[in-house]
C-alpha positions as protocol buffer text, in pm:
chain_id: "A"
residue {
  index: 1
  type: UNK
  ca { x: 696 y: 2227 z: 2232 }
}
residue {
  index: 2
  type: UNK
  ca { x: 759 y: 1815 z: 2192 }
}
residue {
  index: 3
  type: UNK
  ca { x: 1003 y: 1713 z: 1927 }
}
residue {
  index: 4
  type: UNK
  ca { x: 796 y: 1648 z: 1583 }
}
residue {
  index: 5
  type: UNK
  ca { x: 1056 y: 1351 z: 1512 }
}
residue {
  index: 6
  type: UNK
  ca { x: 881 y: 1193 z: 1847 }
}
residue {
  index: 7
  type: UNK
  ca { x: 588 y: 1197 z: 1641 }
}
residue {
  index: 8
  type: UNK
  ca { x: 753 y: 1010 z: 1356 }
}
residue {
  index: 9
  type: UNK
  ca { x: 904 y: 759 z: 1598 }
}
residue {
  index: 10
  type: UNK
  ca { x: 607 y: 706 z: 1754 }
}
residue {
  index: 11
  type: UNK
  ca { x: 438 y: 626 z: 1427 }
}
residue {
  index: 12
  type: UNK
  ca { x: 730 y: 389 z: 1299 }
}
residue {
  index: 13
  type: UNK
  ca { x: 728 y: 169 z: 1649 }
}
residue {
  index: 14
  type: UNK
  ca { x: 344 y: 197 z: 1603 }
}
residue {
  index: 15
  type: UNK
  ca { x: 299 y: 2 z: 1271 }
}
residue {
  index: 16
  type: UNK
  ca { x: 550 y: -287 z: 1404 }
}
residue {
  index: 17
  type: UNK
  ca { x: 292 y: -293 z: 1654 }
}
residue {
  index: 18
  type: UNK
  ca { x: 0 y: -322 z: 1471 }
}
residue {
  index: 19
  type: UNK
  ca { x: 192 y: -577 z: 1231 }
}
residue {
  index: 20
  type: UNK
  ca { x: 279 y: -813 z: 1447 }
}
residue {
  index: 21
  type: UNK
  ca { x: -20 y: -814 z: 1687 }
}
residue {
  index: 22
  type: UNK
  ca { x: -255 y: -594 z: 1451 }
}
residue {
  index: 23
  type: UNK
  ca { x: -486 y: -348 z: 1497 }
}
residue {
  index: 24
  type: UNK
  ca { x: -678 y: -497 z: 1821 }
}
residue {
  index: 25
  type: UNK
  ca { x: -351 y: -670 z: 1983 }
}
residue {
  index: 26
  type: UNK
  ca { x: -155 y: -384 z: 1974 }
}
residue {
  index: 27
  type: UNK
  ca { x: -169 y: -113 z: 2318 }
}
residue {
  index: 28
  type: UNK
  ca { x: -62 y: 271 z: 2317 }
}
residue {
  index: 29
  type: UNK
  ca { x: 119 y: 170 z: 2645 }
}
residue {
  index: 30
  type: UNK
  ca { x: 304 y: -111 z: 2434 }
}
residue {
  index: 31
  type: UNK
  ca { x: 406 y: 109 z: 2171 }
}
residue {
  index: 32
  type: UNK
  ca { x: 477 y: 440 z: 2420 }
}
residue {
  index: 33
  type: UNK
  ca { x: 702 y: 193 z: 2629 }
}
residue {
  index: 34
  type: UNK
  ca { x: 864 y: 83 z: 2304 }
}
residue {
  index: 35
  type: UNK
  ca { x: 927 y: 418 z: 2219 }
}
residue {
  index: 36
  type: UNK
  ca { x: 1081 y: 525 z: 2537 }
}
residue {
  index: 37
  type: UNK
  ca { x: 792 y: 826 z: 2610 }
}
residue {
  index: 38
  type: UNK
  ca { x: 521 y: 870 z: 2832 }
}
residue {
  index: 39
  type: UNK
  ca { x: 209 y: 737 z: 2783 }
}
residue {
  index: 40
  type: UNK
  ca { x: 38 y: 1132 z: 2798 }
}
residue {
  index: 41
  type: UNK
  ca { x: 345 y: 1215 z: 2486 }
}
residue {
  index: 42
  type: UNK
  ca { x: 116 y: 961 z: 2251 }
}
residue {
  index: 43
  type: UNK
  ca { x: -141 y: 1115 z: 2347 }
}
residue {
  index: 44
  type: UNK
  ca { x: -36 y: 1447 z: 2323 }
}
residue {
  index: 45
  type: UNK
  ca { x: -20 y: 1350 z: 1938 }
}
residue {
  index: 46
  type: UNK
  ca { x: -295 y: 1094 z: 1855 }
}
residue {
  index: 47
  type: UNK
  ca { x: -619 y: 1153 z: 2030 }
}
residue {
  index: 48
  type: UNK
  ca { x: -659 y: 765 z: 2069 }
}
residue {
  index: 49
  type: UNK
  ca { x: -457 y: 422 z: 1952 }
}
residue {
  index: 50
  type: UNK
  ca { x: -759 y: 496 z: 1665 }
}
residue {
  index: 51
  type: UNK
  ca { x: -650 y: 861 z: 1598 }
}
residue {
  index: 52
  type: UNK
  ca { x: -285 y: 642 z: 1541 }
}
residue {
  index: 53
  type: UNK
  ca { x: -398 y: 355 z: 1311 }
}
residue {
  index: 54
  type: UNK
  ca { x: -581 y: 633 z: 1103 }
}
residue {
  index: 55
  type: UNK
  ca { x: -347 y: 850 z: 1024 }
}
residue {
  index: 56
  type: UNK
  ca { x: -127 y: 597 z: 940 }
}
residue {
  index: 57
  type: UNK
  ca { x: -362 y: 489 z: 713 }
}
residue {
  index: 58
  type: UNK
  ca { x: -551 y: 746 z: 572 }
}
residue {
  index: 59
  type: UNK
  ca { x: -237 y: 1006 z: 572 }
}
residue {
  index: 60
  type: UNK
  ca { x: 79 y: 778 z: 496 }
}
residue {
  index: 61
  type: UNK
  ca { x: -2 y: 450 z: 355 }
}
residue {
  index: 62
  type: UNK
  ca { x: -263 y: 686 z: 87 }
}
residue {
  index: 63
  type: UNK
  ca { x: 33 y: 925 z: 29 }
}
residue {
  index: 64
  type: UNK
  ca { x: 236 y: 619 z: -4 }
}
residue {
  index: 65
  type: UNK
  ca { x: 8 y: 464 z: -327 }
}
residue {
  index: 66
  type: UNK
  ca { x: 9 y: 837 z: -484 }
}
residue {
  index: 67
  type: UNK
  ca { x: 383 y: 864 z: -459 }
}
residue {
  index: 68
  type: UNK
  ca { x: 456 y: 552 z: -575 }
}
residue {
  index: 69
  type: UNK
  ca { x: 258 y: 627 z: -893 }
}
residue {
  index: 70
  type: UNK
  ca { x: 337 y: 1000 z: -930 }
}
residue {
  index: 71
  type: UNK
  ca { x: 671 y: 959 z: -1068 }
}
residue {
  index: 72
  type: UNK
  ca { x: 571 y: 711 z: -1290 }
}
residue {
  index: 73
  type: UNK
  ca { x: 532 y: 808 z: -1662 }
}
residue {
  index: 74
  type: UNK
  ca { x: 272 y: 577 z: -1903 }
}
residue {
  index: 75
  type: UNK
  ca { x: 445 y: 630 z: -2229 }
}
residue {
  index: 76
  type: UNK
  ca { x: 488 y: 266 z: -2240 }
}
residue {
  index: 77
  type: UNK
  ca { x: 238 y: 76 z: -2017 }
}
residue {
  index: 78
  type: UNK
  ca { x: 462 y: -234 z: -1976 }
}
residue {
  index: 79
  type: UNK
  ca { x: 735 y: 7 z: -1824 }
}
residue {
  index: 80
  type: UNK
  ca { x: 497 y: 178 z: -1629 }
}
residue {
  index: 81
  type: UNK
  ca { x: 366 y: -141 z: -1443 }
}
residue {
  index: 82
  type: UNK
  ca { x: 696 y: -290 z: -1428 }
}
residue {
  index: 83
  type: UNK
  ca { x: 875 y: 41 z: -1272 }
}
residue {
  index: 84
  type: UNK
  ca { x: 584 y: 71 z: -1026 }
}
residue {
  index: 85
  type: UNK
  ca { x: 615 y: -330 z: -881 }
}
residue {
  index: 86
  type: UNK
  ca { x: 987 y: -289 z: -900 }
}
residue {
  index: 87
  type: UNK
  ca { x: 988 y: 28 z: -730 }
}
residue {
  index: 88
  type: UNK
  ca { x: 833 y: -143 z: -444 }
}
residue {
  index: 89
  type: UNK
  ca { x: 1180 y: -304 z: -389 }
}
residue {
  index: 90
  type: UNK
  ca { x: 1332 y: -21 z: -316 }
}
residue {
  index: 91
  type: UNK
  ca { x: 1076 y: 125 z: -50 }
}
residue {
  index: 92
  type: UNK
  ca { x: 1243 y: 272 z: 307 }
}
residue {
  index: 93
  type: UNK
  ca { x: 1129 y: -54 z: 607 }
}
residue {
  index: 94
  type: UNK
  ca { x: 903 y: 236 z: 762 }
}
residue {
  index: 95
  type: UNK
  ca { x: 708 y: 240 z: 404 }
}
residue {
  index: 96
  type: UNK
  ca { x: 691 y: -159 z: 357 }
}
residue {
  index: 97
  type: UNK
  ca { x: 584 y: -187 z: 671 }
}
residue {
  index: 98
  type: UNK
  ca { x: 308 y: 68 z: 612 }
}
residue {
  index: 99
  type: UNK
  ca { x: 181 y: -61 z: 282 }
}
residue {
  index: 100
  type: UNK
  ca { x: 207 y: -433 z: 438 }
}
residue {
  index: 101
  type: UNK
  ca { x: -53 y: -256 z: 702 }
}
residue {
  index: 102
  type: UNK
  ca { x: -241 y: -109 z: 446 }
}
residue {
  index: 103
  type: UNK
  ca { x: -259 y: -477 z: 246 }
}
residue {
  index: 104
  type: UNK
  ca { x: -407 y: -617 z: 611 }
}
residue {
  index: 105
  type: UNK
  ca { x: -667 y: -336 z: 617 }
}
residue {
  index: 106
  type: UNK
  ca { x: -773 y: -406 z: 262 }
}
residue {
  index: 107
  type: UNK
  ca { x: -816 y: -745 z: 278 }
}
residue {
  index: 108
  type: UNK
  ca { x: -1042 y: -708 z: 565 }
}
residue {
  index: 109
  type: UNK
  ca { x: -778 y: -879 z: 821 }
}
residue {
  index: 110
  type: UNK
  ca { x: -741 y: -542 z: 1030 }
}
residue {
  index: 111
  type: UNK
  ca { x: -852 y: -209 z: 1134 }
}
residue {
  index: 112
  type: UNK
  ca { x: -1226 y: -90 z: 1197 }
}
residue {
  index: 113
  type: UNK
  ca { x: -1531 y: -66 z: 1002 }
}
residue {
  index: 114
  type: UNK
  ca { x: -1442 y: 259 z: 914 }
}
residue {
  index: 115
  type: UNK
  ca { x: -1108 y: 201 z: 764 }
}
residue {
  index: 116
  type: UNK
  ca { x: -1259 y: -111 z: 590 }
}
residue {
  index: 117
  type: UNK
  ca { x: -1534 y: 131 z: 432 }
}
residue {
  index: 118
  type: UNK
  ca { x: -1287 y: 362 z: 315 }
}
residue {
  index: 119
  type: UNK
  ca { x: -1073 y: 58 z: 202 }
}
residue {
  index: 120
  type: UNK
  ca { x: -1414 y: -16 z: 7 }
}
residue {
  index: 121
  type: UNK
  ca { x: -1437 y: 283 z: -134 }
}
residue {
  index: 122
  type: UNK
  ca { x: -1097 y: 302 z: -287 }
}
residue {
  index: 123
  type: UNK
  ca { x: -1137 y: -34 z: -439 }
}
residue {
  index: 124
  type: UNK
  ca { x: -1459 y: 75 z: -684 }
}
residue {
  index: 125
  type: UNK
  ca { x: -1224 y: 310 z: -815 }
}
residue {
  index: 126
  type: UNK
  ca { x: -920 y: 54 z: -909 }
}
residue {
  index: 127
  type: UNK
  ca { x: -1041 y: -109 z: -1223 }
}
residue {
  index: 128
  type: UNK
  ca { x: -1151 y: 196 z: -1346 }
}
residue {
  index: 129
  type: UNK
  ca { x: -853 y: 389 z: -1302 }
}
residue {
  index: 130
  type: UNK
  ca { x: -654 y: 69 z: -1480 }
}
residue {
  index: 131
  type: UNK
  ca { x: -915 y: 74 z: -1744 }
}
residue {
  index: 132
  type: UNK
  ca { x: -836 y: 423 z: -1766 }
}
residue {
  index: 133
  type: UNK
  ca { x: -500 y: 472 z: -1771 }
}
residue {
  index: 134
  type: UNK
  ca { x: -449 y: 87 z: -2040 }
}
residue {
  index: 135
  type: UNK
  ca { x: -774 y: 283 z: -2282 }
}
residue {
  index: 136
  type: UNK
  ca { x: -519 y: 390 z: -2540 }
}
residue {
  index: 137
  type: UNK
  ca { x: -342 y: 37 z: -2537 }
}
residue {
  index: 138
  type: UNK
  ca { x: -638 y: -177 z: -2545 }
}
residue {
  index: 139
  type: UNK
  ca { x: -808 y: -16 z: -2822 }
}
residue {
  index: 140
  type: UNK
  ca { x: -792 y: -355 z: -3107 }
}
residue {
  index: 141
  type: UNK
  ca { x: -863 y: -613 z: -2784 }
}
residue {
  index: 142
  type: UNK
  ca { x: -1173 y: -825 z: -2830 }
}
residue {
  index: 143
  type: UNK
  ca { x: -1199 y: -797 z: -2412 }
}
residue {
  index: 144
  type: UNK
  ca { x: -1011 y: -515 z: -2264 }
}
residue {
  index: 145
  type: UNK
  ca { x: -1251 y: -599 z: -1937 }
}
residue {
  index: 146
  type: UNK
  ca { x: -1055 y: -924 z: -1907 }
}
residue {
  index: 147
  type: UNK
  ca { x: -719 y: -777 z: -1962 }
}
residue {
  index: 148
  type: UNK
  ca { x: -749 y: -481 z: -1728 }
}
residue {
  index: 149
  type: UNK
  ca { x: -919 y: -752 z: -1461 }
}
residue {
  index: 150
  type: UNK
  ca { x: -620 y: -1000 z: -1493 }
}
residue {
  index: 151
  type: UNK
  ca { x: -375 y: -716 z: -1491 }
}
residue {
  index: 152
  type: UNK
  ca { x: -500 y: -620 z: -1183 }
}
residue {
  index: 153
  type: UNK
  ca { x: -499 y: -932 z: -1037 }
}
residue {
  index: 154
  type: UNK
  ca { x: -161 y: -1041 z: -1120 }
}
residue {
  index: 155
  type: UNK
  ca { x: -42 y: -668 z: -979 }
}
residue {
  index: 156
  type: UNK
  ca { x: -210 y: -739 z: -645 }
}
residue {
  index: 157
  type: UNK
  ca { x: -44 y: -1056 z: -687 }
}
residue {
  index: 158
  type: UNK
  ca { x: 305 y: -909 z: -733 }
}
residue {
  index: 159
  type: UNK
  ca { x: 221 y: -672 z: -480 }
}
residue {
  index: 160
  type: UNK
  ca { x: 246 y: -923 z: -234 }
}
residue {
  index: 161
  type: UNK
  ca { x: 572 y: -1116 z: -299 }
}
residue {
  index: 162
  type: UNK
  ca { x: 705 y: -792 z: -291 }
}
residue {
  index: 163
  type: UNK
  ca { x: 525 y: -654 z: 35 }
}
residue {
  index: 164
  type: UNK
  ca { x: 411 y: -878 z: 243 }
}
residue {
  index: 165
  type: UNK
  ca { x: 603 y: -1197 z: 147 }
}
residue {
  index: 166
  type: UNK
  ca { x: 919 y: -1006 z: 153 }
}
residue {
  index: 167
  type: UNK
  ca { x: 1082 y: -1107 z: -181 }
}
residue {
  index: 168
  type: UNK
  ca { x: 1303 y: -904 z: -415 }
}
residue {
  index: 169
  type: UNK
  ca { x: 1166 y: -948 z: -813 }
}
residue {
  index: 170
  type: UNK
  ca { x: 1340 y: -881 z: -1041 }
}
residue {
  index: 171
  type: UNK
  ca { x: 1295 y: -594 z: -1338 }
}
residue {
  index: 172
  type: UNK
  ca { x: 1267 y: -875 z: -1587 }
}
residue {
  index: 173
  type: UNK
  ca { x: 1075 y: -1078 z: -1405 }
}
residue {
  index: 174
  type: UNK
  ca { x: 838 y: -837 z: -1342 }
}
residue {
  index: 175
  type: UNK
  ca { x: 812 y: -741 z: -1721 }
}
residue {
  index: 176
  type: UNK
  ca { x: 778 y: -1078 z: -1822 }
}
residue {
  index: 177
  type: UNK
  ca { x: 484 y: -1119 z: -1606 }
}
residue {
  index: 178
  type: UNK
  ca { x: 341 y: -774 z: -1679 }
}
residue {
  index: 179
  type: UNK
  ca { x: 408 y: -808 z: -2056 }
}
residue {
  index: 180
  type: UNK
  ca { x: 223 y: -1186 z: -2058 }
}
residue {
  index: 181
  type: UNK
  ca { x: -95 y: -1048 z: -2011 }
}
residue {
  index: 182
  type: UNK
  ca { x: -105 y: -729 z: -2181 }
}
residue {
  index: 183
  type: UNK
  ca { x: 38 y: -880 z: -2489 }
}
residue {
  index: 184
  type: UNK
  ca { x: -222 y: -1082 z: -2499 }
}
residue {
  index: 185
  type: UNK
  ca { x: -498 y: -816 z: -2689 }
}
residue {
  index: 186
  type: UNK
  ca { x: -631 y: -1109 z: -2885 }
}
């Protein structure tokens, strides 16, 4: 039976891959090479360089999002958006690189239709789950609608110094951006 940390490896080589050439630059013979396997050992564990991209997708950069969030607590919503950016500091490479991937396919810059769709799908369900989750904290704002929408916004926004352009934020930083807008219920 093959070695399940192959699997992992191949996965890990797999997303440099697809980040620096992306989804339709990248070969399973590159990253199998790269690896140091045989071409029929990627394919012994992803069907196609499809069945690859997916499940990094759909399995880890999705389990990535939840986790991130799951340990999170919202007794204080400022400290609950701040912990989440910040947290994204601390993230293993393996997961940057995986949420950086997940960013591309988002946006529309990578994958296939069918990641894009699902992508789509995900994204009717952020502002509600912010408007959600900010309800209780919003409830003597003239336009919660803008503040959740701006919120969101300057998350994605943080989101991306943090991910894709590599920078380290700090806590306070973070906070003072966070606390800008939703201190701003007028």
């Amino acid at each position: 039976m093959p070695d399940v940390d192959l699997k992992e490896k191949i996965k890990q080589v797999a997303v440099e891959h697809f980040n620096n050439a992306g989804y339709h630059g990248a070969t399973v013979r590159a990253i199998a090479k790269d690896v140091n396997c045989s071409l029929p050992m990627v394919y012994y564990y992803f069907s196609d360089k499809k069945g690859l991209f997916d499940e990094i997708i759909k399995k880890d950069y999705f389990e990535l999002l939840q986790r991130q969030a799951a340990g999170l607590s919202a007794d204080n919503i400022v400290d609950f958006y701040t912990e989440f950016v910040y947290g994204l500091n601390n993230l293993s490479s393996y997961d940057k690189k995986v949420y950086r991937l997940g960013i591309k396919v988002y946006l529309g810059f990578d994958g296939d239709e069918e990641l894009m769709s699902i992508m789509d799908e995900w994204e009717k369900t952020v502002l509600p789950r912010h408007h959600e989750l900010l309800k209780p904290h919003l409830k003597n704002s003239s336009n919660p609608v803008a503040i959740v929408r701006t919120l969101v916004h300057l998350l994605e926004n943080l989101i991306e110094n943090v991910i894709v352009k590599n920078r380290d934020l700090s806590k306070e930083e973070i906070r003072e951006e966070i606390s800008i807008v939703l201190e701003c219920k007028g």
